[in-house]
Steps between C-alpha positions, in 0.01 A plus 500: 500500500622861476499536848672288551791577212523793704520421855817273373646818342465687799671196725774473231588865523690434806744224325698770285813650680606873394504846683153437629420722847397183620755295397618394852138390546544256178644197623224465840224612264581250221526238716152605687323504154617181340356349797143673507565417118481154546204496699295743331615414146580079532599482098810417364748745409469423110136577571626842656723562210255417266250780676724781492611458174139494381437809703781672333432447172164680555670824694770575254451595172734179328224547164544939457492586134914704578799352535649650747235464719485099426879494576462676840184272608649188436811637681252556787345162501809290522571728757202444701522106445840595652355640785711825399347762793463810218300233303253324783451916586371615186291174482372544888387877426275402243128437580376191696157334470352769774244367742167521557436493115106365545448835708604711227896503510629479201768778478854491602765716369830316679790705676581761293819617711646154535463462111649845394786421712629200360801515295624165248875472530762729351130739467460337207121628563278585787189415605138588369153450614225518271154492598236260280163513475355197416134453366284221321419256774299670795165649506526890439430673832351783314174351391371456849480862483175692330833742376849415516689736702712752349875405506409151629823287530485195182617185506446190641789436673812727547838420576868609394817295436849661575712413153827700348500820429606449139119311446253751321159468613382350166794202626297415822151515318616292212657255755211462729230462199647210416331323833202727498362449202508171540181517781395776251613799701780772422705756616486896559824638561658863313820655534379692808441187683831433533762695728884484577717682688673618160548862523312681230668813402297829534330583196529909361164526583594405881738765486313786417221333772817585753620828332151631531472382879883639542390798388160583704708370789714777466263762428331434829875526650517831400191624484466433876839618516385813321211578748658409806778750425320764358258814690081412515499887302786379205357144451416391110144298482662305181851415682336365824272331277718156577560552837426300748441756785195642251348200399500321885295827569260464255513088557414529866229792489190482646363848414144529300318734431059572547476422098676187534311134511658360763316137535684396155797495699409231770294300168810541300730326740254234586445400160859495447523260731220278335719563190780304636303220673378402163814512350681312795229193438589548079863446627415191678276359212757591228812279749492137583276377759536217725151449500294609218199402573446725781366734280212281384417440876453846560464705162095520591525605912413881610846547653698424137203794363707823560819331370333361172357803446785740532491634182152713633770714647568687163168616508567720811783606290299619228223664683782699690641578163155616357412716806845676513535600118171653572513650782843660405394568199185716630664647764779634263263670274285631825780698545524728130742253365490441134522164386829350303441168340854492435640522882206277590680203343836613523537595884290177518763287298780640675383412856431162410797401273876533689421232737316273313800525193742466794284100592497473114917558509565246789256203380644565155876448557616438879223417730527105425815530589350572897426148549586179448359146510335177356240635312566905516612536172228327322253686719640837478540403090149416472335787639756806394529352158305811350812748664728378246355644206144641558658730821387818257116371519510536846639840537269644227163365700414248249584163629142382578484497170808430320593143538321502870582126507876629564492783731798665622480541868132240527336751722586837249137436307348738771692833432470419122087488578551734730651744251283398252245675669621751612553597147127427432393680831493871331202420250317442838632730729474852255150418457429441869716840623283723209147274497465256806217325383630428188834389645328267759273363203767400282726317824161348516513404153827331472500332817187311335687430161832381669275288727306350201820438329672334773156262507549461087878402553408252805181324291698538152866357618332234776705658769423398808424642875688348833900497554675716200640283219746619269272490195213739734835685591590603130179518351288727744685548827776752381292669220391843535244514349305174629550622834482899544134495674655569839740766375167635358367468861756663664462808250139537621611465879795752425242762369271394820791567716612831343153665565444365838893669561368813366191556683262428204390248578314375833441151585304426808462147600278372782634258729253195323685605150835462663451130626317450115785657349750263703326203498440512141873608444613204712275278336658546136860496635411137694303400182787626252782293693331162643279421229813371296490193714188417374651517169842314580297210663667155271133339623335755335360501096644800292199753436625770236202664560611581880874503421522762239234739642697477867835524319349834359315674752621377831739744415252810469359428850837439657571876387147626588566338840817674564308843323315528810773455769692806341194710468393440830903553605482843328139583698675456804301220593772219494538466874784244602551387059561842413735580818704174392491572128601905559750441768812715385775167629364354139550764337890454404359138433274610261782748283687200491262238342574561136850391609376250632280349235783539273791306742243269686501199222914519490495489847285168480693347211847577703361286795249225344699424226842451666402218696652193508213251579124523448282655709194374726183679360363637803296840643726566782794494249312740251429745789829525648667524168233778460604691785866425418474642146287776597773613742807475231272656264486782623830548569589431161245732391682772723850447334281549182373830607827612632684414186246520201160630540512747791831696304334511133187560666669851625672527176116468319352773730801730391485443141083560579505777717396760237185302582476507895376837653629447848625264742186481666315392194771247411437393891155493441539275163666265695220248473494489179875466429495208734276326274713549231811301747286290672154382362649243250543196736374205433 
């Protein structure tokens, strides 16, 4: 049996002499084993020989399509059936028959560092692990599910062998098919399966990624050099712009103004949070379990609801966006200003674009060069594949469109939506500063056509409602205009929120309509989250005619639910939610969440996919991962602003400041700005 093949190899290891750490351990040990040898394994020693020679000639690649790599393996097998120590090594960190495989283990990625570290005599070559996926024999996981969920890890089994580092990964698979297919299964293995410790010489893109962050690193230098030396009176705005004394102020601020909304700070933050839960559980879908199917045991229970349904949190995202473009907007104009389409987009563009080019720049060239491990590069390959040569989608706001089934940077379809409306928002907005009516008629009016195409697309494409798959994901999650009803909404509650701010508008609700009004508001965020576990039930019959219209609207009252808790926020009527949500310690928190949308995912990647050895699917290992990444997030996201999108957000407001009237106003437009930093996170 296999297990067996390899409980011998691991007894044998101890029979090889050499500069082992534990070679004064050898002769005791050896003699220990061949006795618990005997008893647990009574077969003669041909039978043995006969075993591990059979197990070898499955590990290394003796059948690769090269030369040199069929030289080097069968120099490695005679040296294992030698009991050479370099040899038994690079056989021992390869994969073992894992247990507990009827539960739902069927992954195993070896020992990556004992493989890498191996070196054949005279370092003739090193060693290699490649990871395999392996598929044609087991029942496919993913059609227990009503959807399959986005990212889900394929394969029915997984498993890596350590061979020499002169084997190509087209080597291993052509060597391994040759067993597989004969049970009619096969192998999945690429290039970025496969690592060594070969050093790989920095590319001239890498270099500029360094010159650039050489560079900014000394501008901060002396621009905080620059202010620290010089008199408040003789300071320049545009050579403090880097420094770090001006940007910790403005970092670390608490100050607000009357005008300013300050409940979308507290529902910023948490849904920021929410953000990275739901990417924390992608991370531990898209790595090797140890037990798979504890996803199927509790895909359809309340408590898995808020985590399935994480991607709800980009509607608080939008609405924010919606209400802020409009209530700036209005608020601008209240005050005599006269409208420039031009600086509208550009001081928009320029806010947004430094730090985000500055994620583009490190996923690009250097930023898989962070980590390390079994399966990092094929990971980190596989989901920044777009970077290499659609990086110029991204910064141009068009990747939701563009080849959206390579995004570079997964999580950048938001700011191009995002900017994608904003660009749209004038037609609305000039006819509701000049001719409300008209203005709230026509947000009326497209929120019903993008909600009765989103319906179409659902009905048309036979997408499906429940956990996000990556066909739902492409076709209607990340385009604009399927899903611009709650931007819509948030236009409407901007407007709302502008008159009530002004005095023209009175609302005067009775204690009865505020227990309605929260009741109802509760009722649609409850319904909006939990009602996917209805959906995700595998007992359960698809219904298209409940899945589409939920996958639509639930997203309409999730916003209209939310609608009410900042309206009744801005009223003053929030008791303890609007003390929490408004309480200035969030505040910083809040001016750094478009940071931290844009580092949270690398932050992820850095941890889930460096691991050595799959992971237990579990909630108390989502949530503390949660907190975990939450907390390096944002410190991330603070380098970010310190470095990137604090300094070029001074340098913008320079270049601008034919437009600003007074630091007061710029104060007071605070709000606003933030969205522009902050809203896209999701």
């Amino acid at each position: 049996a296999f297990s067996v093949r390899c409980t011998v190899v691991f007894c044998l290891i101890w029979k090889s002499t050499g500069g082992d750490m534990f070679e004064d351990l050898v002769p005791s040990f050896m003699s220990r084993m061949k006795g618990v040898r005997e008893v647990l394994l009574p077969v003669p020693e041909e039978t043995l020989k006969e075993g591990l020679y059979y197990a070898a000639s499955n590990y290394i690649p003796l059948d690769s399509e090269t030369e040199l790599c069929r030289n080097h393996s069968n120099f490695m097998f005679e040296s294992f059936l030698n009991f050479d120590l370099w040899a038994l090594k690079m056989v021992d960190a390869s994969s073992k028959l894992p247990s507990g495989i009827l539960d739902g283990c069927t992954k195993d990625i070896g020992n990556y560092d004992q493989c890498l570290s191996v070196e054949a005599p005279g370092k003739l070559f090193s060693g290699q692990l490649c990871v395999v996926e392996v598929t044609g024999f087991l029942p496919d996981l993913g059609t227990k599910l009503q959807e399959r969920p986005f990212g889900f890890f394929g394969g029915d089994f997984l498993f890596s062998v350590c061979v020499p580092s002169s084997c190509t990964a087209q080597d291993v698979k052509t060597h391994l098919d040759l067993t597989l297919n004969s049970i009619n299964a096969s192998a999945t293995i690429s290039d970025s399966s496969c690592s060594s410790n070969i050093p790989v010489p920095l590319e001239t893109k890498e270099w500029i990624a360094i010159l650039v962050i050489v560079a900014i690193a000394m501008l901060v230098a002396l621009s905080t050099a620059y202010e620290t030396s010089s008199m408040e009176c003789d300071k320049n705005t545009l050579l403090c712009a880097f420094s770090l004394k001006t940007n910790c102020h403005q970092m670390i601020s608490t100050r607000t103004t009357p005008a300013a909304l300050t409940c979308l700070n507290g529902l910023r933050v948490l849904a920021m949070f929410w953000v990275i839960v739901g990417h924390r559980m992608f991370a531990m879908l898209t790595f090797p379990a140890l037990r798979s199917k504890t996803i199927l045991e509790k895909i359809d229970e309340l408590v898995m609801a808020p985590i399935e349904n994480t991607q709800l949190s980009v509607e608080i995202f939008f609405l924010m966006s919606g209400i802020l473009v409009t209530y700036g907007f209005l608020r601008y104009m209240k005050k005599g200003h006269k409208f420039n389409l031009l600086y509208f987009y550009m001081y928009r563009y320029c806010r947004l674009t430094p730090a985000l080019a500055m994620m583009v720049l490190l996923y690009a060239t250097i930023a898989i060069r962070f980590a390390d491990g079994p399966v990092w590069g094929k990971f980190f390959d596989m989901l920044n594949s777009g970077c290499r040569y659609d990086w110029w989608a991204t910064l141009l706001y068009i990747n939701n469109y563009y080849y959206n089934n390579q995004l570079c940077i997964s999580q950048s379809w938001f700011m191009s939506s995002d900017f994608q409306l904003y660009l749209f928002s004038p037609i609305l907005l000039i006819p509701l500063h000049k001719k409300p009516k008209l203005g709230l008629l026509l947000i009326a009016i497209f929120t019903v056509m993008t909600s009765l195409a989103g319906l179409w697309n659902a009905i048309a494409k036979d997408l499906k409602g429940g956990n996000l798959s990556r066909e739902s994901f492409e076709k209607d999650y990340i385009v604009t205009h399927l899903r611009a009803a709650t931007f819509f909404i948030g236009m409407a509650l901007g407007y709302v929120l502008f008159k009530l701010k002004q005095g023209e508008l009175i609302l005067k609700l009775s204690r009865a309509r505020l227990w309605a009004g929260w009741l109802i508001s509760v009722f649609f965020i409850l319904f909006s989250v939990l009602f996917i576990t209805v959906l995700m039930d595998p007992s359960r019959e698809p219904n298209r005619w409940v899945n589409i219209p939920y996958m639509i609207f639930h997203r309409h009252f999730f916003s209209l639910g939310f609608v009410w808790i900042i309206l009744i926020c801005t009223l003053g009527h929030g008791g303890w939610v609007n003390q929490f949500l408004s309480w200035s310690v969030l505040i910083p928190f809040a001016r750094l969440s478009y940071g931290a949308y844009l580092t949270h995912m690398l932050v992820q990647f850095l941890e889930s996919y460096s691991q050595r050895a799959p992971v237990h699917l579990s909630l108390p290992y989502l949530w503390y991962h949660a907190f975990a990444d939450f907390t390096l997030t944002y410190l991330a996201s603070a380098a970010l602003y310190l470095t990137v999108e604090g300094p070029f957000a001074n340098i913008t407001t320079w270049c601008f400041e034919g437009q600003k009237h007074s630091k007061e106003e710029e104060e007071e437009e605070n709000q606003t700005e933030m969205s522009v930093r902050q809203m896209n996170t999701t």
